[in-house]
N, C-alpha and C positions, 0 to 999 in steps of 0.2 A: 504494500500500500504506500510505503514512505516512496519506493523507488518510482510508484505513478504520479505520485505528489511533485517530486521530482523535476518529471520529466512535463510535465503538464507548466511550471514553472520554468522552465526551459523555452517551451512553445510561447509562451505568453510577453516573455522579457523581449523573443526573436522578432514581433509583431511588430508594427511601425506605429504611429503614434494615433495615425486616422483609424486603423484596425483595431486597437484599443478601446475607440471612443464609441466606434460601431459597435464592437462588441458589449461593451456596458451600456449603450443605448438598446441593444436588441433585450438584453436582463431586466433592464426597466420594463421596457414594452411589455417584457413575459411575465412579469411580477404585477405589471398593473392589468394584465388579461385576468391574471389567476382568481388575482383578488374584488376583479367586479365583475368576472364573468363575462363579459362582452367581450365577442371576437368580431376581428378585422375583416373585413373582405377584401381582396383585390381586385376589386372589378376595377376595369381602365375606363375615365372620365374625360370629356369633353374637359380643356385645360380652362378655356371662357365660361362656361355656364353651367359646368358639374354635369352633363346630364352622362347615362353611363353608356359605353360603346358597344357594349355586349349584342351583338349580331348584327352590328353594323360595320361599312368597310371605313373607316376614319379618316378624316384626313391630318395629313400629318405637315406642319413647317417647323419646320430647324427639328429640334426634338421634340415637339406638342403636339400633341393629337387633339383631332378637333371632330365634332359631331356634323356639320354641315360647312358649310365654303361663307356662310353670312358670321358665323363664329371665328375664324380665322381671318377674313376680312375685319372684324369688329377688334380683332387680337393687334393687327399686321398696325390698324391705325390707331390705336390707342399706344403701342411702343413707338409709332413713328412720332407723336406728339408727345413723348417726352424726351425724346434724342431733341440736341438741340441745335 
């Protein structure tokens, strides 16, 4: 048991520092599942208006998925109005 201790201590120091953070972020998220019971879904979401993708074919700019082309149009011109 000491030598899995160990070596699990080993893994963890080798880790980089964003891997660390993910990792104790992912322990949070699991400890706050356990303790209210409510689970995640991952449905994929319209990035403008939340609505969910699920059997739709999405469209997609840069890395955003968008539910219709009026939703991406309404994305493309609200970051173009704040670029300056």
């Amino acid at each position: 048991k000491k030598q899995q201790e160990e070596e699990e201590k080993r893994r963890f120091i080798a880790l980089s520092d964003r891997e660390k953070r993910a990792l104790a972020a992912e322990r949070r998220l699991a400890e706050h599942m356990a303790t209210t019971g409510v689970t995640l879904t991952t449905i994929r979401r319209c990035f403008q208006c939340g609505e969910s993708l699920l059997g739709k074919i999405p469209f997609e700019y840069l890395d955003y998925s968008f539910c219709s082309p009026r939703c991406v149009q309404s994305h493309r011109k609200a970051n173009a109005a704040a670029r300056p």
